[in-house]
Every structure is written in structure tokens, then in C-alpha cells.
C-alpha positions in Angstrom: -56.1 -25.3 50.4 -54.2 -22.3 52.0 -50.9 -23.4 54.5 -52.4 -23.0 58.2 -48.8 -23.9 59.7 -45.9 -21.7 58.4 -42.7 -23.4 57.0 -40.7 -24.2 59.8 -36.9 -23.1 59.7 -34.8 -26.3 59.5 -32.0 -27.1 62.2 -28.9 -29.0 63.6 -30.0 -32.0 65.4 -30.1 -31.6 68.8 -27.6 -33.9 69.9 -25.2 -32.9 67.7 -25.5 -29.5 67.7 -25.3 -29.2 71.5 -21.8 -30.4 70.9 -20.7 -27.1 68.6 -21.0 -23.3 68.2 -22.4 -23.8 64.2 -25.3 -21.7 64.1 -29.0 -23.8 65.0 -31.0 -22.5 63.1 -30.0 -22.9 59.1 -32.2 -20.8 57.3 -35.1 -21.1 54.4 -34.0 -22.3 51.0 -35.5 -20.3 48.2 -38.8 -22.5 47.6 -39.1 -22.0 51.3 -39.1 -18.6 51.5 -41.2 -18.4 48.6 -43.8 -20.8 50.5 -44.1 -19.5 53.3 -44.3 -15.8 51.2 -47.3 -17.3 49.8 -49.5 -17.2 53.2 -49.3 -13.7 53.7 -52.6 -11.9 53.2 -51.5 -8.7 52.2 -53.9 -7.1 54.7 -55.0 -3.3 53.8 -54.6 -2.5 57.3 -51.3 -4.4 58.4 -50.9 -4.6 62.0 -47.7 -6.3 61.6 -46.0 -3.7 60.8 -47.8 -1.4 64.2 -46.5 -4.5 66.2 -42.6 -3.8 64.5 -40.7 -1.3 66.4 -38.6 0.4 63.1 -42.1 -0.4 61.3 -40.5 -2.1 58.5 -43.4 -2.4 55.6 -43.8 -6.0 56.1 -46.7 -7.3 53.6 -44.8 -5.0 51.4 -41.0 -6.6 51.4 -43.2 -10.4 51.5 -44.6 -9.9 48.5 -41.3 -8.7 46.6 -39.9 -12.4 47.7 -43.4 -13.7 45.8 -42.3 -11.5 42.7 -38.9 -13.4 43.6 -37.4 -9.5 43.8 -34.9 -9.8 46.2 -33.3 -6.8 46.1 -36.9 -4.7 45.7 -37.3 -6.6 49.6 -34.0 -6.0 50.6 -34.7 -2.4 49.7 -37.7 -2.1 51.7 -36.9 -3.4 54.9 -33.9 -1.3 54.8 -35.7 1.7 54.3 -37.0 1.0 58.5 -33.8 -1.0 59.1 -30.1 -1.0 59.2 -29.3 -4.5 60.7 -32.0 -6.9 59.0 -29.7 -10.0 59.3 -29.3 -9.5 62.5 -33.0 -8.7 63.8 -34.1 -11.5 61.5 -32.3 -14.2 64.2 -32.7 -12.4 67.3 -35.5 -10.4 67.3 -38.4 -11.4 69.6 -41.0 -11.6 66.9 -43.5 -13.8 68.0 -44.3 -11.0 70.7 -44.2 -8.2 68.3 -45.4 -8.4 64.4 -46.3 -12.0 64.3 -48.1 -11.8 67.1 -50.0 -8.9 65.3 -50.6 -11.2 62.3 -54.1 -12.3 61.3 -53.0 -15.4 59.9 -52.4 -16.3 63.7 -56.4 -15.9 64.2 -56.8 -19.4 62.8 -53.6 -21.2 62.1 -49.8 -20.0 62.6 -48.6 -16.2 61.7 -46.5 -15.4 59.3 -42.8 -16.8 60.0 -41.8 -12.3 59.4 -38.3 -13.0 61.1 -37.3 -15.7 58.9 -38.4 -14.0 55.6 -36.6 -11.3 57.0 -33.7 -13.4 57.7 -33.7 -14.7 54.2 -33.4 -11.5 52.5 -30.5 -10.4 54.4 -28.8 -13.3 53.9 -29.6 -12.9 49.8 -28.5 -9.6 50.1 -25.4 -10.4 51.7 -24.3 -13.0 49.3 -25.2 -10.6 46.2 -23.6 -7.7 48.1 -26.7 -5.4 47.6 -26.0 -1.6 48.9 -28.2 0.7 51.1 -29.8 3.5 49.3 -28.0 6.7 50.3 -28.7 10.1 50.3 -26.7 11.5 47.3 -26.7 15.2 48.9 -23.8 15.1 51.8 -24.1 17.2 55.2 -21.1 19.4 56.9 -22.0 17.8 60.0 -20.3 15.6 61.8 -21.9 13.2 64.2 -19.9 11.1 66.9 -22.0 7.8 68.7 -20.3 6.3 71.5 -21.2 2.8 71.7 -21.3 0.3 68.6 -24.0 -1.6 69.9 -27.4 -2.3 68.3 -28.7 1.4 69.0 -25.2 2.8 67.8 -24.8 1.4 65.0 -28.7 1.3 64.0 -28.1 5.6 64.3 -25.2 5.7 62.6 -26.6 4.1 59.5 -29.3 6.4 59.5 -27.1 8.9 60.1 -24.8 7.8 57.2 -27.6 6.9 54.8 -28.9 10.3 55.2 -25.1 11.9 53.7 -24.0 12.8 57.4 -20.5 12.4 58.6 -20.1 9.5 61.4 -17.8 8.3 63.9 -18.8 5.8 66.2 -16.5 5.3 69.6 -16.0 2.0 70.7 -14.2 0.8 74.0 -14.0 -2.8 72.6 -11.9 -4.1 70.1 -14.5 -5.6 67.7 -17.6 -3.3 66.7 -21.5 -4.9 68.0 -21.7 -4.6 71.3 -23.5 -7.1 73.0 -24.5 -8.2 69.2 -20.5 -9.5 69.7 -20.2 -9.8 73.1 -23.1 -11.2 74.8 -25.4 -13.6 71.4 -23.3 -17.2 71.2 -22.2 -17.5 68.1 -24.6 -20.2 67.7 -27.4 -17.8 67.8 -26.1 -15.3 65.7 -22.6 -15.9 64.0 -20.2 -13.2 64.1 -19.5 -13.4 60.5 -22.8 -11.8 60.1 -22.1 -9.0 62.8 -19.2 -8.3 60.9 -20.8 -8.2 57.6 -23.3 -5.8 58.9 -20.7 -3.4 60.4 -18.9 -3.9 57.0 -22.0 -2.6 55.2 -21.9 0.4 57.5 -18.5 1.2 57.1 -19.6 1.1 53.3 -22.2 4.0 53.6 -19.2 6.3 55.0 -19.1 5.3 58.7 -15.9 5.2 60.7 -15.4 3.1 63.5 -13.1 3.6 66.3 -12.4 0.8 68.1 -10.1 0.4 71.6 -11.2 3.7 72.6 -12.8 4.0 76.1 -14.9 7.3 76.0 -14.2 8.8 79.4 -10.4 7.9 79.6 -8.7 8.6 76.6 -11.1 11.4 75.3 -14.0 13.0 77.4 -18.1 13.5 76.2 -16.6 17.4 76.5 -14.2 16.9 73.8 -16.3 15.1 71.9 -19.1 17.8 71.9 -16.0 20.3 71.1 -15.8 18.3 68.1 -18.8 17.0 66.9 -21.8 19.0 66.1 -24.3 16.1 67.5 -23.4 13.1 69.7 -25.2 10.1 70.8 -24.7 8.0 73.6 -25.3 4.0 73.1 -23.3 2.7 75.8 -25.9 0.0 76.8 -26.4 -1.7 80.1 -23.2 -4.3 80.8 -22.8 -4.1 84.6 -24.0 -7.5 85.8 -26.4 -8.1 88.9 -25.8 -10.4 91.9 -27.9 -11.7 94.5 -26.0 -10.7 97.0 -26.1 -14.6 99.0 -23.3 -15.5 101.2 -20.4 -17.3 98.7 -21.3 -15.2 95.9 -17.0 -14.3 95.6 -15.9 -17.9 95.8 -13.7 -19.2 92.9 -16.5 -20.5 90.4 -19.0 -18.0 90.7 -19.8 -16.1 87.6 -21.6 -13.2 85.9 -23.5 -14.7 82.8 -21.8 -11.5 81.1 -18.2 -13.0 81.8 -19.1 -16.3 80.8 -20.5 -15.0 77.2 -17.9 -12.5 76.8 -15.2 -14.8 76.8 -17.1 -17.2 75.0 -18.4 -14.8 72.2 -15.1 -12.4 71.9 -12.3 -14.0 73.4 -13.1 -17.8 71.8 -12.4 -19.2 75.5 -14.3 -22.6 74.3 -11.4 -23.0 71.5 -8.6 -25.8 72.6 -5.5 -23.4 72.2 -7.1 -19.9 73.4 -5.6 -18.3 75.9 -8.1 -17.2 78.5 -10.1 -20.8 79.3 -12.9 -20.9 80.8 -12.5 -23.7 83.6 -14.2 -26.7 82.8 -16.5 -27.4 85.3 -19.0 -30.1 85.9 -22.1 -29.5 87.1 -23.3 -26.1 86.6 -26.7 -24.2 87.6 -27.6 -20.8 86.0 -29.5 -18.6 87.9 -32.0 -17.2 85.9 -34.6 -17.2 83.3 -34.7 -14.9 80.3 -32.4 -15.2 77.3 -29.1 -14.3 78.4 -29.7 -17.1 81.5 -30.1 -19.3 78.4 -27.4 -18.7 76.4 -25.1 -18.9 78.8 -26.3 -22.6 79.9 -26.6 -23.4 76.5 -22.7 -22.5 76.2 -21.8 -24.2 79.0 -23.5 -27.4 77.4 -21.6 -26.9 74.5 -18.4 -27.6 76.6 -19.3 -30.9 78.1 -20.6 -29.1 81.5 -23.8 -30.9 82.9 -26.0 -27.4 82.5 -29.0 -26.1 84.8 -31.4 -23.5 84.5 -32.3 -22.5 88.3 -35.3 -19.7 88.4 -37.8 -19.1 91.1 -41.1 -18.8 88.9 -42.6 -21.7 86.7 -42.1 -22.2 83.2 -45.0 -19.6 82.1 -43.3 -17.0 83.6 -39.9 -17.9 81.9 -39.0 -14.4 80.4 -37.0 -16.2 77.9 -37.8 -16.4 74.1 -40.4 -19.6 73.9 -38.0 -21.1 70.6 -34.7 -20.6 72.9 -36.3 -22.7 76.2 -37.2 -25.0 73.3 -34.3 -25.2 71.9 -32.6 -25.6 75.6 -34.6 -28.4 76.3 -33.6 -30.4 73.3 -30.3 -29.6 73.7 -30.5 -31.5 77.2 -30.4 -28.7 79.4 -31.9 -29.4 82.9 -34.7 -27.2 84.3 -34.9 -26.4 88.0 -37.9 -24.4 88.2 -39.5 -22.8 91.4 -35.6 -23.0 93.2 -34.1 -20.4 94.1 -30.2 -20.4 96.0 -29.7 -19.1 99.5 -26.1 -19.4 99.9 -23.4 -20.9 98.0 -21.5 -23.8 99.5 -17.5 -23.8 99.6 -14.7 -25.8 99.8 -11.6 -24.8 102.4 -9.8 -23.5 99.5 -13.2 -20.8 98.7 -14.1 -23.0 95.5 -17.5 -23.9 94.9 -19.1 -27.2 95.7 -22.8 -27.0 96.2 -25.9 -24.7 97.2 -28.6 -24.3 99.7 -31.6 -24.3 97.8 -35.2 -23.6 98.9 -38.3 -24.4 96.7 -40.7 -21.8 96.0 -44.7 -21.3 95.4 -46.5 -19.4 94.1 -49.2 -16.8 95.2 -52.9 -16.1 93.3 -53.2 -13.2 91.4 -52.7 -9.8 92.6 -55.0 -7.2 91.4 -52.6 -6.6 88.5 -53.1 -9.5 87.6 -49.1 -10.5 88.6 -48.4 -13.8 91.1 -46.1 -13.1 93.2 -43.6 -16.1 94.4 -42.6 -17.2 98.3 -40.6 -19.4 100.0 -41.9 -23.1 100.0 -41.2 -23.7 104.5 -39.3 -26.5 104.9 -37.9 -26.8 101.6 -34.3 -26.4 102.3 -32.1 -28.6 100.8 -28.4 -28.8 98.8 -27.2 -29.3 95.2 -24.0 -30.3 94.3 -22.3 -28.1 91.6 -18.8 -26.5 90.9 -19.8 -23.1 88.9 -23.0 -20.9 90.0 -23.4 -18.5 87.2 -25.7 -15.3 87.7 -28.2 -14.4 84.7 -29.8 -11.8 86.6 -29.7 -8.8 84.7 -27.9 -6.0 84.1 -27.2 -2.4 85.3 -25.5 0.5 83.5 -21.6 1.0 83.1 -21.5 5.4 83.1 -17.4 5.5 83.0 -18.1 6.9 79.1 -19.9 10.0 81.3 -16.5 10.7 83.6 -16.0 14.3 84.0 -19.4 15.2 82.5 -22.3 16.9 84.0 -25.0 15.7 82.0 -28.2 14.6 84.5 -29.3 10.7 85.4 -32.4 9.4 87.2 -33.2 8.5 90.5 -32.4 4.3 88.9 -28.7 5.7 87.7 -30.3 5.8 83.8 -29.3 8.6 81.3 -32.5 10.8 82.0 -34.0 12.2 78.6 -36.8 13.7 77.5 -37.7 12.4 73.7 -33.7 11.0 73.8 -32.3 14.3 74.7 -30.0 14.3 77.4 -29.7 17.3 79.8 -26.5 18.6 77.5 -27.1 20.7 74.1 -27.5 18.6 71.2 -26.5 15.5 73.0 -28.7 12.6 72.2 -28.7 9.3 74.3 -30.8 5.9 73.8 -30.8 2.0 74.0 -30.0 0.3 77.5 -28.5 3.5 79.1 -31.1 4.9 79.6 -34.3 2.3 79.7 -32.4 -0.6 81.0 -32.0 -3.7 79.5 -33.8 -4.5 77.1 -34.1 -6.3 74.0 -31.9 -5.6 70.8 -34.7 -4.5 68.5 -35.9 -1.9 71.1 -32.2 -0.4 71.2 -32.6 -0.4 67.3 -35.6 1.6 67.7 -34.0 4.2 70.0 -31.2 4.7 67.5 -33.6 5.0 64.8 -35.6 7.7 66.6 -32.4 9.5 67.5 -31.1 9.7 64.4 -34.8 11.0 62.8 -34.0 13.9 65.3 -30.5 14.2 64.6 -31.4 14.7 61.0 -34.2 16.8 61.9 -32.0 19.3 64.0 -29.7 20.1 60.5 -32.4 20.5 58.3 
């Protein structure tokens, strides 16, 4: 009788996990992988893959792991994709190629992001290489930003025989892949090993340079024949409530940032984050829940605050999951007025108000109003804000290139308003998810390679 359910990835338990930065989720074992292989259909007509972004051959690379071909997979995923160990954790797959899966009709869809996962991680241990063009280009191609986007187009880039140099303010290459994703998410040893695989192919990374400052886009066009711009979206949002600059109120970006890059959770580091005690995030999509789920991790009694209900969560279904196992607390249909202070500006509490909400509009979208007469406090000591993100354009100094109306890098088909000057991911959609930004860079580079041919 064919598997309905798919083989479910095994993980910490919750308890103890919540307790650590080791990464959740501990990935198939060979017979698993070769399992859960076994339920896909092989469909002439794979919608899977239309549902993929990079369109990665999907029934294709699953039925290598059946021939127990590893490297044939490996291969054939990274013929669509330059950072499969990455999109294999974080990707958002149950809204994109498994939820185009035919095996979802009547049971559960293919588990794509952890076969994926599995043959990075095989690949990675057996340190298979790309396939790379053996004809090398003259040209030489800078990317500012080593974020998903950049570094997805520089791989292209490089696997095609181009020269690349990738500009990074940082120092550590990922982007928000290092930044912003807890470690217990997706470990940094595997960011690195996927920027190591890059560097492999040719590419050079220059880190602790900030484009804009130390060297301008007009040098850089000077000296490149092609350039791409990946600087992503890391300007946080507020609400703009009164108390929003006492001492405890945080971005969720800060929060991560030192958590992710700076190791603030470690006993001897030196940037700690203070150790509060009751904390509420304000927010609901999945950087709202890794920061709580950080904040967990060091002791803090952690809230999720957001003014919709659970079905409108924005958040990764697995991650709330996760969340709630972990003990997180969910205040749902709150939202803060004002945060409370102390005589010395430190946080102690919030006005809250509870909120409803409306019937359907005609598109279909409920909108969400204050609940009258719903005022009341909480008591907490950190308010962090998981609200989203704007764009940081200091990369852009001294340029002339053109933005939109929403202070986005305007392009038409990724060109910027400057010759041969492409721009993609975050910068110029907003935020968005990491396998998009992949996508961007993907495209870019396609045209990139186009423009030399």
C-alpha cells in the first residue's frame, strides 16, 4: 500500500531544545530519504517544479536519491540552484512546490525541502563540486550585497567562467542568511560552507567594505563591466507609539543580529543582550518568530503580540508550530498603544487594546478594528518590533541611479536606470522571502550572461 503521509523530519525535543541554539530540525537518514523518495509519482507534467521559483527539476533529482545517486541529484538541483542547503531549511515550500504536488490531492505532498536538504547535506560531506563552464569570460562582474540574491548571481555568474567580486559591508558573507536566521534554523556552518563552495567556483569576496563610503557604485561601474546590486531590505519598522525610545525597546533586526553574528547569547561575549524577563514581540511572520524563539532560548518568558488571529499569522505554519512547543505564549488579536516606562525611561509594561475582526471585503481580505473598551496593561521589560523592514540605500551615496515612489530600486526586468547595472532581491521588491531573492539573482545573472554573449 503506497505512504499517504510523508516521512516526517525528526527533531530536538521541545523542552530541551528551547534551552539551546543546536539546530531543530535533524535531518533524514539515508532509508529516510529513500522512503519518502519512494512516494513521488514522477508526474509527466510536474507542477512542482512551476510552483519552484529557480524551477529545480524536482521529480528528476527524487528519483536519482531512488537510484541512491547522490551526486546525479546533487547535480541536478544545482543546475536551478546555487544554495540548496540552505533553501532546503528555509524555504517556504509548503506554499510553493509541495503545495503544487499531486500527492497532496489525497494524502501529504512530497516532503521536496527535505530531500533537498538531504542532498546538500550528502554533498557537503562528500565535497561534491558545481559543474562549471570550462570556457572563461574577460568580464568582470562586481555584486554588492552577499545576501541570498548576491550570492545566488554570483554563482551563476561564476559557474558560467565569469570573473566575480561580491562587496560586502559585513564582516561575514550571507546576509540576512547570517544575520537575521537563528542558528537554530539554519546553522552557520552551513552558510559558510555554501559561501566556501562559491569561493570554490572562482568567486572573491570582499568583506568590511561598505559600498558608498569607502568606494562609490561610480567606481565600481569604472571598473566592472556589469554590476548588481543585492543590498536587501535591513532598515527596521516601528509603530511609531509613544515609549517606542525607552531603554528595552528593540528592533527584531538588533535582537537577531546580535544573536546570529555577534553570539550575544554566549556567557563571555562581549555585546550581551540584557536579560530581560518578560518579553512580548510584536508581530507575526517569521522574523517576529525567531526573534521570540531566541529570546526563549535565554530564559526570557517570550510572547508573540499580533493584531489578526492565528489564520492570518504570515509566519511559516512548521515555525508557529515549532513556537508553540517550544512554550512560546500567543497573544493574538492585541495590539500596543503605548509603551509604559519607569522614571529612569526603562520599560515596564504596555497599554494594550484587543482587536476584532471585520467580514470580508470584496477582496476577499478582513480587515481588523479596535475591540471599544478593551484597554488594558501588560507587564513586560523588553517590547521588541517584528514589523518589517525598509531599505538601507547608503550603498547608492553619490549615485544617480532612479527609485520609486516606495524608496525601492526601480527596474524594469532588473535593470536599474544606469547602463549595465542590474539590481534585485529586497531592494527593490521589499522584503520578501529568501528563495524569491534567490530567484532575482538567478534572473540577473541569466541576463548578465546574456549581455556578453
Amino acid at each position: 500500500m503506497e505512504a499517504m503521509e510523508k516521512i516526517k523530519m525528526r527533531t530536538q525535543e521541545a523542552n530541551v531544545r528551547n534551552k539551546n541554539f543546536e539546530e531543530v530540525e535533524l535531518g533524514y537518514s539515508e532509508e529516510e530519504a529513500k522512503q519518502e523518495a519512494e512516494r513521488c509519482l514522477h508526474c509527466k507534467i510536474p507542477k512542482c517544479v512551476e510552483g519552484c521559483p529557480v524551477n529545480i527539476m524536482i521529480p528528476d533529482f527524487i528519483a536519482a536519491i531512488k537510484e541512491n545517486d547522490i551526486k546525479k541529484a546533487y547535480d541536478i538541483i544545482n543546475e536551478s540552484s546555487s544554495l540548496p542547503a540552505i533553501c532546503g531549511r528555509v524555504c517556504p515550500q509548503e506554499k510553493q512546490c509541495e503545495s503544487k504536488c499531486v500527492r497532496g490531492i489525497k494524502g501529504e505532498s512530497i516532503s521536496i525541502g527535505s530531500l533537498e536538504r538531504y542532498v546538500a547535506d550528502t554533498a557537503m560531506k562528500n565535497n561534491f563540486a558545481a559543474v562549471v563552464s570550462k570556457k572563461k569570460k574577460k568580464e568582470k562582474i562586481a555584486i554588492i550585497g552577499s545576501g541570498p540574491a548576491g550570492l545566488t548571481c554570483a554563482g551563476e555568474l561564476a559557474k558560467a567562467g565569469f570573473n566575480v567580486t561580491i562587496y560586502e559591508v559585513l564582516h561575514k558573507a550571507g546576509g540576512v542568511l547570517t544575520y537575521g536566521i537563528p542558528e537554530f534554523r539554519l546553522p552557520k556552518k552551513v552558510v559558510e560552507q555554501q559561501v566556501d563552495s562559491l569561493k570554490q567556483l572562482g568567486v572573491e569576496i570582499k568583506l568590511n567594505i561598505p559600498v558608498g563610503n569607502a568606494i562609490t557604485l561610480d567606481e565600481i561601474q569604472e571598473e566592472y563591466e556589469a554590476v548588481f546590486i543585492a543590498t536587501g531590505a535591513g532598515l527596521p519598522k516601528f509603530m511609531g507609539i509613544e515609549g517606542e525610545d525607552a531603554d528595552g525597546v528593540f528592533s527584531a533586526n538588533e535582537i537577531l543580529t546580535r544573536i546570529n553574528l555577534m553570539k550575544s547569547y554566549k556567557e563571555d561575549s562581549k555585546t550581551p543582550i540584557k536579560h530581560a524577563k518578560i518579553a512580548y514581540v510584536i508581530g507575526g511572520g517569521n522574523v517576529a518568530m525567531d526573534a521570540v524563539r531566541s529570546l526563549k532560548r535565554l530564559g526570557v518568558e517570550a510572547h508573540i503580540m499580533y493584531r489578526r488571529s492565528e489564520e492570518e499569522l504570515p509566519a511559516r505554519k512548521m515555525e508557529v508550530e515549532h513556537a508553540k512547543e517550544e512554550g512560546i505564549e500567543f497573544n493574538l488579536l492585541q495590539n500596543p498603544t503605548k509603551i509604559i516606562t519607569d522614571d529612569e525611561n526603562n520599560v515596564v509594561g504596555m497599554e494594550v487594546v484587543d482587536m476584532e475582526l471585520t467580514e470580508p471585503g470584496e477582496d476577499g481580505r478582513r480587515n481588523v478594528i479596535e475591540k471599544e473598551g478593551s484597554e488594558h496593561t501588560v507587564e513586560c521589560d523588553m517590547v521588541v518590533m517584528a514589523l518589517g523592514t525598509g531599505p538601507n540605500h547608503e550603498a547608492l551615496k553619490g549615485s544617480n541611479i532612479k527609485l520609486t515612489d516606495r524608496n525601492l530600486i526601480y527596474v524594469e526586468d532588473l535593470k536599474t536606470s544606469l547602463d549595465n547595472v542590474y539590481a534585485g532581491g529586497d531592494a527593490v521588491t521589499g522584503a520578501a522571502t529568501v528563495i524569491l531573492a534567490m530567484e532575482a539573482g538567478k534572473k540577473a545573472a541569466k541576463q548578465i550572461i546574456e549581455l556578453f554573449n
